[in-house]
PAZA-771555 format. One record per atom (N, C-alpha, C): residue number from 1; residue in one letter; atom name; x, y, z. Coordinates in nm, 2 decimals. Layout:
residues N
<pt num="NUM" residuo="a" atomo="CA" xx="X" yy="Y" zz="Z"/>
...
***
This chain:
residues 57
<pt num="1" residuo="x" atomo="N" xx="0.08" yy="-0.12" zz="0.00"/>
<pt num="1" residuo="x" atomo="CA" xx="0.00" yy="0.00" zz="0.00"/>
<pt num="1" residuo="x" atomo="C" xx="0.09" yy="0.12" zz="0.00"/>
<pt num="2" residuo="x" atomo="N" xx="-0.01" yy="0.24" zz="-0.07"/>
<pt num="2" residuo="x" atomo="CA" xx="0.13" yy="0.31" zz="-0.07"/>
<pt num="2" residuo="x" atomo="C" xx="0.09" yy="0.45" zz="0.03"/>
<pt num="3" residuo="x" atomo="N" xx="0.21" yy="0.53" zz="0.12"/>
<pt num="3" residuo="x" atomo="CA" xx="0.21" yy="0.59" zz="0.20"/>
<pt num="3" residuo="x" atomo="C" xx="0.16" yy="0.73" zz="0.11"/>
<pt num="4" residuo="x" atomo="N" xx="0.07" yy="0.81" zz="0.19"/>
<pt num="4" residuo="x" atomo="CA" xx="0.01" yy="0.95" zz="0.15"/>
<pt num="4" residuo="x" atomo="C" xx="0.12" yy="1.05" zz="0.06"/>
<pt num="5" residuo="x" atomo="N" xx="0.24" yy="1.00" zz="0.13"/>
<pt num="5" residuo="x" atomo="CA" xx="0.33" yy="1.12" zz="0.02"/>
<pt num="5" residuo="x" atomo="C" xx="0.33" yy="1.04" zz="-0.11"/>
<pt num="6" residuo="x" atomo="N" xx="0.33" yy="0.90" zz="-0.11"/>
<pt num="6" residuo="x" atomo="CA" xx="0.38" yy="0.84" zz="-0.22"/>
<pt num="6" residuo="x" atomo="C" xx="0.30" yy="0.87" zz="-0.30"/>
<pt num="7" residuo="x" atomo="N" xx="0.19" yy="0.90" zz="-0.26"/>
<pt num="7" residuo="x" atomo="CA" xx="0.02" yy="0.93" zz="-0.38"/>
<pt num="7" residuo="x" atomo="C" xx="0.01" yy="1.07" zz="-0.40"/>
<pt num="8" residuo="x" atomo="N" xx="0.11" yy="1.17" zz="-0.28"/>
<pt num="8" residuo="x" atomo="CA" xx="0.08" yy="1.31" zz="-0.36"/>
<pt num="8" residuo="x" atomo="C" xx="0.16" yy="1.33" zz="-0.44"/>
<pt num="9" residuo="x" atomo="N" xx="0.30" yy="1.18" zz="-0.44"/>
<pt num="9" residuo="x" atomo="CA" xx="0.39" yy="1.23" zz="-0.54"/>
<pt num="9" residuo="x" atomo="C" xx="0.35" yy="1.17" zz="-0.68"/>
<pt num="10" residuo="x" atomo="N" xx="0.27" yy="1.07" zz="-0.68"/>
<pt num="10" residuo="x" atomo="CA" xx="0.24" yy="1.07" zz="-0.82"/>
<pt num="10" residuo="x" atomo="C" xx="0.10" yy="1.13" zz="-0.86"/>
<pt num="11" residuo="x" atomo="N" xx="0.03" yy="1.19" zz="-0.76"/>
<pt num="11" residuo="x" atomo="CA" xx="-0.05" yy="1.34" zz="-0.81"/>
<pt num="11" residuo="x" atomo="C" xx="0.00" yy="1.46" zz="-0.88"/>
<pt num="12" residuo="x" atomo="N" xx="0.10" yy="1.48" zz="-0.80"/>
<pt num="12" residuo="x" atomo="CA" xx="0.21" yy="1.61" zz="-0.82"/>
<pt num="12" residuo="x" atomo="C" xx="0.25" yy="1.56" zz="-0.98"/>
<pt num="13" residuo="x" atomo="N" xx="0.32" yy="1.45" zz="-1.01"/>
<pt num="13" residuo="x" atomo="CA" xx="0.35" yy="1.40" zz="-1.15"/>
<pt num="13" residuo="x" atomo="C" xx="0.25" yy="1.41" zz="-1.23"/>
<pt num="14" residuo="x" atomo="N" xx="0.14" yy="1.34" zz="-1.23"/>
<pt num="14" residuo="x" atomo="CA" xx="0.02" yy="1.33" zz="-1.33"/>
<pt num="14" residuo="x" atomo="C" xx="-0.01" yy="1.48" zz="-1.36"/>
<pt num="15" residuo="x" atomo="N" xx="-0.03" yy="1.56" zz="-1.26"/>
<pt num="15" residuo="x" atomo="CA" xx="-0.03" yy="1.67" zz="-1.31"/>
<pt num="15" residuo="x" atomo="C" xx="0.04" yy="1.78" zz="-1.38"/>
<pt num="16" residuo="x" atomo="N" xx="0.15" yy="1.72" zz="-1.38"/>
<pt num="16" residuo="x" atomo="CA" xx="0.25" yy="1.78" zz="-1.43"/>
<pt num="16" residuo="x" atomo="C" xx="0.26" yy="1.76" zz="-1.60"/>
<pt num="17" residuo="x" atomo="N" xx="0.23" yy="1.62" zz="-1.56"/>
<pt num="17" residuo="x" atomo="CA" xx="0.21" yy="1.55" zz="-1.74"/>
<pt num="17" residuo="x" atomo="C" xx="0.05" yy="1.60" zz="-1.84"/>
<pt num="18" residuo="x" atomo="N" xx="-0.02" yy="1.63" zz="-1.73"/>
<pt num="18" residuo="x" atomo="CA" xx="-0.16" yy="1.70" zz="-1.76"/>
<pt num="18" residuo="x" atomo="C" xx="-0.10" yy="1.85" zz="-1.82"/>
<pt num="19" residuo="x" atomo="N" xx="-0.06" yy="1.89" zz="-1.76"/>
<pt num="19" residuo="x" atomo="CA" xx="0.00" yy="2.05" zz="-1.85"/>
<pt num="19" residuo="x" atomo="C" xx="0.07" yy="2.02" zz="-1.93"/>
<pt num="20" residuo="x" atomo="N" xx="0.20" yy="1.88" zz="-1.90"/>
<pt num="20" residuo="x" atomo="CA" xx="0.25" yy="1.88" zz="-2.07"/>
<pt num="20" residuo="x" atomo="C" xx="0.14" yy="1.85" zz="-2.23"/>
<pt num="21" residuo="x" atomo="N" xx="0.07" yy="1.78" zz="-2.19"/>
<pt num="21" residuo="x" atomo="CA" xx="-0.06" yy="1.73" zz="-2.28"/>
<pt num="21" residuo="x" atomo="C" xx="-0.13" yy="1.83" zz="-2.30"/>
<pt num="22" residuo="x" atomo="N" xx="-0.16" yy="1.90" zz="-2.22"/>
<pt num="22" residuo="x" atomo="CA" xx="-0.24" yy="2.03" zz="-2.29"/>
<pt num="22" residuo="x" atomo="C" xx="-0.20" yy="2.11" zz="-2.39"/>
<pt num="23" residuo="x" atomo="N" xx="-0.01" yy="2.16" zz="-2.31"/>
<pt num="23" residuo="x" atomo="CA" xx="0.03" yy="2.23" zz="-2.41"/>
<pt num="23" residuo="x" atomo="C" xx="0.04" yy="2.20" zz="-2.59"/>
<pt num="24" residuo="x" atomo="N" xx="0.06" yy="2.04" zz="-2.54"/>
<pt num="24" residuo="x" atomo="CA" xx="0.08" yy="1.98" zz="-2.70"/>
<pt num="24" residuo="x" atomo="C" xx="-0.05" yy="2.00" zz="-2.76"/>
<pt num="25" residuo="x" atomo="N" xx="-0.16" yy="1.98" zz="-2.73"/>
<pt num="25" residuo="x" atomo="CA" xx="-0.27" yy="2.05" zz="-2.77"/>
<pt num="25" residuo="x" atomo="C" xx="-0.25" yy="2.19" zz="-2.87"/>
<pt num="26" residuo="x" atomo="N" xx="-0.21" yy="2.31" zz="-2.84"/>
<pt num="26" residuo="x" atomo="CA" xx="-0.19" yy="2.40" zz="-2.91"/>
<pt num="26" residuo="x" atomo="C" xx="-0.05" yy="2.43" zz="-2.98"/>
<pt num="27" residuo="x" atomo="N" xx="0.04" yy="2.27" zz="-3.01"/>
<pt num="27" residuo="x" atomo="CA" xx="0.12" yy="2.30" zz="-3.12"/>
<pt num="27" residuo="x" atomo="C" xx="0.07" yy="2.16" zz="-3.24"/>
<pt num="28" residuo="x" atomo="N" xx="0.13" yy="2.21" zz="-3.34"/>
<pt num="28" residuo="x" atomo="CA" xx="0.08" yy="2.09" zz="-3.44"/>
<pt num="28" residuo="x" atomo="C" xx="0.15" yy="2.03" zz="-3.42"/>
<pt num="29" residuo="x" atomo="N" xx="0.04" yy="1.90" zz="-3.45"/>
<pt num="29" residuo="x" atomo="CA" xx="0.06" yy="1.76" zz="-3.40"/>
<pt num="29" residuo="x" atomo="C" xx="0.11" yy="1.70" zz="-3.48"/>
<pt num="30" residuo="x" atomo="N" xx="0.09" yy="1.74" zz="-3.63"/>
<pt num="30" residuo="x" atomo="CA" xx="0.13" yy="1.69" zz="-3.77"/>
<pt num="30" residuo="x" atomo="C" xx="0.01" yy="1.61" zz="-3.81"/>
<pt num="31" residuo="x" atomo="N" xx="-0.07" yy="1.53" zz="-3.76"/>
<pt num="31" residuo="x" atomo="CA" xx="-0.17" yy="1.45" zz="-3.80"/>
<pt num="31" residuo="x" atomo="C" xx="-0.28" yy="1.46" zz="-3.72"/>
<pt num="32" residuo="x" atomo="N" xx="-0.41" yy="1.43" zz="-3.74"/>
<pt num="32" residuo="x" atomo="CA" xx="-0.51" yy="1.34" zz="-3.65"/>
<pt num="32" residuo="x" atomo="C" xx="-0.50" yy="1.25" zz="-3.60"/>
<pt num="33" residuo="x" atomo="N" xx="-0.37" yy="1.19" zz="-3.62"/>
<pt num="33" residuo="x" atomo="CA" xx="-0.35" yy="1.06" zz="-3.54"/>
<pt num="33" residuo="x" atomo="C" xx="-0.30" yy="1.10" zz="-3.38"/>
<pt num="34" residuo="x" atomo="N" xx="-0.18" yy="1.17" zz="-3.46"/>
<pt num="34" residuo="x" atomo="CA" xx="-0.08" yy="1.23" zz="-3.29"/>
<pt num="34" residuo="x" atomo="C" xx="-0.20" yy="1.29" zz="-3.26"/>
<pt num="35" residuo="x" atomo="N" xx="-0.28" yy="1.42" zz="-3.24"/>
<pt num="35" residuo="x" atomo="CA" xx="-0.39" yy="1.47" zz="-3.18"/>
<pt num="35" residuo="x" atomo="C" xx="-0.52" yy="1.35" zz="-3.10"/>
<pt num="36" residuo="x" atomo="N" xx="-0.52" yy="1.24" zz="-3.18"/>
<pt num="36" residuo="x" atomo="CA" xx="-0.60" yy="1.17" zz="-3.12"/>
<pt num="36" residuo="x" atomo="C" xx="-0.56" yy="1.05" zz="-3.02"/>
<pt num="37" residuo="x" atomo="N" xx="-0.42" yy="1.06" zz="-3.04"/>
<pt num="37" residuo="x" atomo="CA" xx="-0.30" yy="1.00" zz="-2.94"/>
<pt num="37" residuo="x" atomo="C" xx="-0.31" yy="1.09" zz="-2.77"/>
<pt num="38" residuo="x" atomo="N" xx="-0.27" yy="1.24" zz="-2.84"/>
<pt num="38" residuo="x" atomo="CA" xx="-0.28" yy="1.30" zz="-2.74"/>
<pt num="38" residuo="x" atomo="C" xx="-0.41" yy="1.31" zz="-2.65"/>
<pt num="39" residuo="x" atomo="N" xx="-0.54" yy="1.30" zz="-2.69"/>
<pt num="39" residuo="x" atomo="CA" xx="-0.63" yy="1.33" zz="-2.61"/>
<pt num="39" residuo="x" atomo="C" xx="-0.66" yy="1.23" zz="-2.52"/>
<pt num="40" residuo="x" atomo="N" xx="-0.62" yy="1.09" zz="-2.60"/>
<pt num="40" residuo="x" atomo="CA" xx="-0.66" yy="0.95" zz="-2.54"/>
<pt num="40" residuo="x" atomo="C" xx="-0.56" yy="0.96" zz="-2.39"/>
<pt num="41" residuo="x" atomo="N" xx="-0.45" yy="1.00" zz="-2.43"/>
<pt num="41" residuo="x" atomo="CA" xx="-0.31" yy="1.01" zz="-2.35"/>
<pt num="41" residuo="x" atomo="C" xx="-0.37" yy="1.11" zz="-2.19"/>
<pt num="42" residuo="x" atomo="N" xx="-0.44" yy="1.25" zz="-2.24"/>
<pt num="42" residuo="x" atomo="CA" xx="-0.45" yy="1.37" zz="-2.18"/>
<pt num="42" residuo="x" atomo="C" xx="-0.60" yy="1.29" zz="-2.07"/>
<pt num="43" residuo="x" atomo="N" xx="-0.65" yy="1.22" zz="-2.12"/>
<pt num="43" residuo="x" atomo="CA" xx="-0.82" yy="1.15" zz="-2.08"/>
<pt num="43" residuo="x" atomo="C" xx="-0.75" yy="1.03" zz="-1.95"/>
<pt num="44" residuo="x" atomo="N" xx="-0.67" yy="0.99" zz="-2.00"/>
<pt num="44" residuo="x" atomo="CA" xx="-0.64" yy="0.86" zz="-1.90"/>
<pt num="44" residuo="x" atomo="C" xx="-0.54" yy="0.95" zz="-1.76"/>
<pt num="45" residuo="x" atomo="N" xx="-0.45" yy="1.04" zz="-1.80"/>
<pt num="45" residuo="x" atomo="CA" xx="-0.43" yy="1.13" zz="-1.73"/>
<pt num="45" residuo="x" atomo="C" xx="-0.49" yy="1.22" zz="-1.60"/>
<pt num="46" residuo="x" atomo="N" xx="-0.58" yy="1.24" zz="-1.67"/>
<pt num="46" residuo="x" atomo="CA" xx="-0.70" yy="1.31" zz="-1.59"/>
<pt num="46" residuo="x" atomo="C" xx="-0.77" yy="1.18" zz="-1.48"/>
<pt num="47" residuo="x" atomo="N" xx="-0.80" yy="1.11" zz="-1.55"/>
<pt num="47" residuo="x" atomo="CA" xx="-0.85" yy="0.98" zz="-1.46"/>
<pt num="47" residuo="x" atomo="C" xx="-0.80" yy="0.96" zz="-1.33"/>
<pt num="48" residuo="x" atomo="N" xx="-0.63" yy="0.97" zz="-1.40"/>
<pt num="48" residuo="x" atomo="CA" xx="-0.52" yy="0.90" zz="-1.27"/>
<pt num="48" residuo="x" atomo="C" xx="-0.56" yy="1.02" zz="-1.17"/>
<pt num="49" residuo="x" atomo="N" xx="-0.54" yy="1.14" zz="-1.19"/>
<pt num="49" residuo="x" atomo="CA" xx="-0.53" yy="1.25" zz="-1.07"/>
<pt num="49" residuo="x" atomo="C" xx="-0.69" yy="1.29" zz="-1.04"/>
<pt num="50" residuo="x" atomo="N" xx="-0.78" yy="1.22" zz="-1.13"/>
<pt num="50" residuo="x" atomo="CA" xx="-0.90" yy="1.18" zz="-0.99"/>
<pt num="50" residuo="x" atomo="C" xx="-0.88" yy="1.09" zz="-0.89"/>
<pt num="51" residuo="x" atomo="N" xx="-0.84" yy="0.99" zz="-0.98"/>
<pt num="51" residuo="x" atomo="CA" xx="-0.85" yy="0.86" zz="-0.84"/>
<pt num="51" residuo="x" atomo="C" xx="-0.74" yy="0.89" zz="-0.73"/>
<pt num="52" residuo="x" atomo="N" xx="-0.63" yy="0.93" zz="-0.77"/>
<pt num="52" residuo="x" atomo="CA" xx="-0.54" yy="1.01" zz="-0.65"/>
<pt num="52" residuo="x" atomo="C" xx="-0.60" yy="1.11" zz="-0.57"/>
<pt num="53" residuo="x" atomo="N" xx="-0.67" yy="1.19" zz="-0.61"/>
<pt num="53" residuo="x" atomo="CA" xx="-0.75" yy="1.31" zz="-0.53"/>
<pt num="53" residuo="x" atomo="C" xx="-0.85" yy="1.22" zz="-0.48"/>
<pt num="54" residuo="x" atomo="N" xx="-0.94" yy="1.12" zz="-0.52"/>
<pt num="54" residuo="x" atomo="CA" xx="-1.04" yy="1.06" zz="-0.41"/>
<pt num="54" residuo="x" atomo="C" xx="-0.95" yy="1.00" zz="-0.32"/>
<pt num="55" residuo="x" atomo="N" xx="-0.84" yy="0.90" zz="-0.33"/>
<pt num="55" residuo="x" atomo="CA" xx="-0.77" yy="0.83" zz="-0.23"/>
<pt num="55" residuo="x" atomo="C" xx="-0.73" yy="0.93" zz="-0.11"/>
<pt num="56" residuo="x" atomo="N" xx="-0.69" yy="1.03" zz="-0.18"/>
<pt num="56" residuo="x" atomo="CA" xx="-0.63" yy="1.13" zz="-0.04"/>
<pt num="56" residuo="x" atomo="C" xx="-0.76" yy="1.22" zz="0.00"/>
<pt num="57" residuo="x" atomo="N" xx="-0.88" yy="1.19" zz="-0.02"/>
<pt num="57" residuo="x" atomo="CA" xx="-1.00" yy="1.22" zz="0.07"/>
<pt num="57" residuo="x" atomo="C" xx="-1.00" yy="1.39" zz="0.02"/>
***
């Protein structure tokens, strides 16, 4: 099980990776593929730093 800092530290990360995915959002992606990489990527992201924000109440 993992200890409360251990889950703020991969809160702190996910969210970190959440603003990198955004940014990439407003440079070209080159395709609809990368862009539909990125959102899938930016969606599962988002997931993780819910379930970390419910775990830590």
């Amino acid at each position: 099980m993992l200890s409360k800092e251990e889950v703020l530290h991969l809160l702190n990360e996910a969210k970190k990776e959440v603003d990198r995915l955004e940014t990439n959002r407003q440079e070209d992606l080159g395709n609809s593929i990368n862009y539909i990489e990125n959102e899938l990527q930016l969606q599962r992201v988002l997931s993780q730093v819910e379930a970390y924000e419910k775990v830590l109440g």
